[in-house]
Residue frames relative to the residue before (quaternion, step in Angstrom):
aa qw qx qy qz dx dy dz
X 1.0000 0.0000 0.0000 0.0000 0.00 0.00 0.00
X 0.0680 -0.8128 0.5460 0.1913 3.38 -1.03 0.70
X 0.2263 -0.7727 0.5563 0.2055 3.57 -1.12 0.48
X 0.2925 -0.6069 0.7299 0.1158 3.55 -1.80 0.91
X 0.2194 -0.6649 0.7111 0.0639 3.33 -0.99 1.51
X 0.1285 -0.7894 0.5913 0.1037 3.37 -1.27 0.64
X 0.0435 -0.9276 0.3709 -0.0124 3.53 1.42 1.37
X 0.0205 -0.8328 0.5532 0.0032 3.83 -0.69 1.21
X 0.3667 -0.6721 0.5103 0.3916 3.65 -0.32 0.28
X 0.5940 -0.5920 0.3487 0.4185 4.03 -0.71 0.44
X 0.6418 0.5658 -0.2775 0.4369 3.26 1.08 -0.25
X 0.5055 0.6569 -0.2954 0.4751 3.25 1.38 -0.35
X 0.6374 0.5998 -0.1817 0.4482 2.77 0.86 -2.48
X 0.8058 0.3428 -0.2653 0.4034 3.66 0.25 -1.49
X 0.7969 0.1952 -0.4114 0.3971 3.61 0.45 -0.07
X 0.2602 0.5335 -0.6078 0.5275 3.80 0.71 0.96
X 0.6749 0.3880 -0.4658 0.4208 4.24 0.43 -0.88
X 0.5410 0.5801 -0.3546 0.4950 3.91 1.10 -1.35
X 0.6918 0.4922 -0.4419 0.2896 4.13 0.26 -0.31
X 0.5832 0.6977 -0.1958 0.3672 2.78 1.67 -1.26
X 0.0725 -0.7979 0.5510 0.2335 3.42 -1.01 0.68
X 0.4651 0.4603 -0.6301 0.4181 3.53 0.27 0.71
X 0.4266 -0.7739 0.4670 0.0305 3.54 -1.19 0.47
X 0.3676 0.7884 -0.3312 0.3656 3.68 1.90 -0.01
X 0.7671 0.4194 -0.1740 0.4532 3.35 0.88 -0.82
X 0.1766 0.8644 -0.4579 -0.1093 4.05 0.22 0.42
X 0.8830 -0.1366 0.0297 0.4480 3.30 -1.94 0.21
X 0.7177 0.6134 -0.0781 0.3202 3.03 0.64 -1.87
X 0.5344 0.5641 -0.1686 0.6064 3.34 1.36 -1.24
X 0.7345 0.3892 -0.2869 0.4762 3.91 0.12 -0.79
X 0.5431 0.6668 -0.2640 0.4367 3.29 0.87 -1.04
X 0.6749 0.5415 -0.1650 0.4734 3.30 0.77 -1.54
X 0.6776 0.4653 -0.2593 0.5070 3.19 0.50 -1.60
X 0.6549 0.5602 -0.3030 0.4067 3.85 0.76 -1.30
X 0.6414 0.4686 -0.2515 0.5530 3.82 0.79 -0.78
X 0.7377 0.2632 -0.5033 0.3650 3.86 0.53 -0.91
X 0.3411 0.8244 -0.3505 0.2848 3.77 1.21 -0.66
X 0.7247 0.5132 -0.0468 0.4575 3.14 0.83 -1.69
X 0.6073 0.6249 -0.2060 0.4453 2.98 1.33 -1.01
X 0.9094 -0.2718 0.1501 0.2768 2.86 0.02 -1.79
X 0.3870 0.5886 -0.4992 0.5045 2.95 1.59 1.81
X 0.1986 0.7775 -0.5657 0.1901 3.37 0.22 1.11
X 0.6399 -0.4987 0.4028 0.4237 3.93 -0.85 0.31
X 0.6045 0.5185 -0.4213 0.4339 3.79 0.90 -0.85
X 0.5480 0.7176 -0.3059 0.3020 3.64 0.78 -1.56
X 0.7339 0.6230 -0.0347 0.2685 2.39 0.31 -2.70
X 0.7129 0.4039 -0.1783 0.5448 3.36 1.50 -1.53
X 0.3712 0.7951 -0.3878 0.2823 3.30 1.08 -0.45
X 0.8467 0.3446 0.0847 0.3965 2.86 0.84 -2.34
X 0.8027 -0.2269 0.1487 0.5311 3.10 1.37 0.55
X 0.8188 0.3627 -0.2645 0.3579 3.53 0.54 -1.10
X 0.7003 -0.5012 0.4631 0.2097 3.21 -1.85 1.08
X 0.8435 -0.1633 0.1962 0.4727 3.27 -0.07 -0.75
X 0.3394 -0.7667 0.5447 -0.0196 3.62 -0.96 1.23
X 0.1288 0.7315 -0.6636 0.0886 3.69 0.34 1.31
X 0.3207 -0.5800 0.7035 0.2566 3.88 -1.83 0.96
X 0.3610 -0.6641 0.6428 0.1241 2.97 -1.51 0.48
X 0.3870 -0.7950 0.4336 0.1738 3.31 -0.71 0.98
X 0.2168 0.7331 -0.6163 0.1890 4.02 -0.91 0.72
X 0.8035 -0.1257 -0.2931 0.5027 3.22 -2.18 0.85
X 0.8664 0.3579 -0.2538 0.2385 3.25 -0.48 -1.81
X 0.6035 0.4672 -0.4373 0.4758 3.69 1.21 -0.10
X 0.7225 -0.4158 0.4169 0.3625 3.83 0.96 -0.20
X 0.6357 0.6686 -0.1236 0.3656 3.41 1.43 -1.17
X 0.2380 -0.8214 0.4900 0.1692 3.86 -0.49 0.85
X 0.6675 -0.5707 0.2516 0.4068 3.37 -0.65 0.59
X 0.7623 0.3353 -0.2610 0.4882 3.64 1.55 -0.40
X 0.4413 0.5203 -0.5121 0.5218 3.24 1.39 0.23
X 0.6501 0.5313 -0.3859 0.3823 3.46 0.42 -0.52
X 0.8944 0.2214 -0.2282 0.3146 3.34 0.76 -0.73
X 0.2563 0.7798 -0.4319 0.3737 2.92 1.45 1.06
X 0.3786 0.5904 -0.3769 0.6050 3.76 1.99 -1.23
X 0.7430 0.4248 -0.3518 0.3791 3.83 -0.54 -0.61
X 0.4453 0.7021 -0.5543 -0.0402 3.34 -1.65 0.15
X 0.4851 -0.7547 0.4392 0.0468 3.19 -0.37 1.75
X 0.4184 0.6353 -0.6490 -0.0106 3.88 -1.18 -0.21
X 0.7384 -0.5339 0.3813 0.1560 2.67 -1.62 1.49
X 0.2052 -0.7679 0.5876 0.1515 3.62 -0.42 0.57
């Protein structure tokens, strides 16, 4: 199994929520999410549970657009 990490710093995370115009999700809520992340998606884990190989994917805070990013990838079905 392979895994795509999709690694934000909490600060990121929280002003990506501030872009948003729907409003369901608050400060607090990201935070959260930002702390379990940290926690317990790490590459050791990840391998723990099975997966092969742990690749991050790069975005805002590396500079990196969402299609430059997925240009680094390429999948085929086996």
């Amino acid at each position: 199994m392979t895994v795509l990490r999709f690694p934000q710093s909490e600060a990121d995370l929280l002003g990506q929520n501030e872009e948003r115009t729907r409003n369901d999700v608050s400060a607090a809520d990201v935070s959260a999410y930002a702390a379990v992340t940290r926690r317990e998606v790490n590459g050791a884990r990840l391998r723990d549970e099975g997966a092969a190989f742990v690749y991050d994917v790069p975005g805002r805070g590396q500079g990196v657009t969402p299609a430059e990013a997925a240009r680094r990838f390429t999948f085929h079905r086996a």
